[in-house]
N, C-alpha and C positions, 0 to 999 in steps of 0.2 A: 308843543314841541315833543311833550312824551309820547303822543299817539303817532305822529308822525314819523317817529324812530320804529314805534313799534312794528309800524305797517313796512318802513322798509326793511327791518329783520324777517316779519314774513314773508317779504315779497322775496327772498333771499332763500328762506327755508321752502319756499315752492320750489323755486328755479333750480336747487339740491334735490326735494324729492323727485321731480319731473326727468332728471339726469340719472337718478338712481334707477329709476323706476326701467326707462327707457335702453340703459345698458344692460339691466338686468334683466328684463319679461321680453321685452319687443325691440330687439334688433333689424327693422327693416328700413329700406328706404324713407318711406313714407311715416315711420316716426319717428326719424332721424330728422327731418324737414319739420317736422308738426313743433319736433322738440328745439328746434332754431326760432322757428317762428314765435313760438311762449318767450323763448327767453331773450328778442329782440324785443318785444312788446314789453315784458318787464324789467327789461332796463331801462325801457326809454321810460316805465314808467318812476323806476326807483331814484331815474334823475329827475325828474317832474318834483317827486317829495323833498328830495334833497336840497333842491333850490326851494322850494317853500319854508321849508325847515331853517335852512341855515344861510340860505338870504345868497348866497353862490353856485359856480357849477361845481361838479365832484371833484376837480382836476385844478381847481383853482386854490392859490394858499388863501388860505384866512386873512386879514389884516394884519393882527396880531404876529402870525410866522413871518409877513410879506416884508414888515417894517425892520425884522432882525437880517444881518449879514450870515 
């Protein structure tokens, strides 16, 4: 459970520096698109962990919230 948080906070602190990196050195089309395409891959991967991790999808209540009014 711990590494699997870990990996999605990194996967998080990528998809930040890739944004930083990208508005800031290399404003062109083409890494405008490079930097869409990173960060569709890594969410789709940061929901892959998230459901390994915590047994749901991101978007879903927990049991525990689902049961309260």
């Amino acid at each position: 459970v711990v590494l699997g948080k870990a990996l999605l906070l990194g996967l998080e602190l990528l998809v930040a520096a890739d944004i930083i990196r990208t508005v800031v050195l290399d404003t062109t089309l083409a890494s405008v698109a490079g930097l869409g395409a990173l960060v569709l891959v890594r969410t789709f991967l940061g929901w892959t962990l998230s459901v390994e991790v915590e047994g749901r999808w991101p978007w879903q209540q927990s049991e525990a919230k689902g049961a309260q009014p």
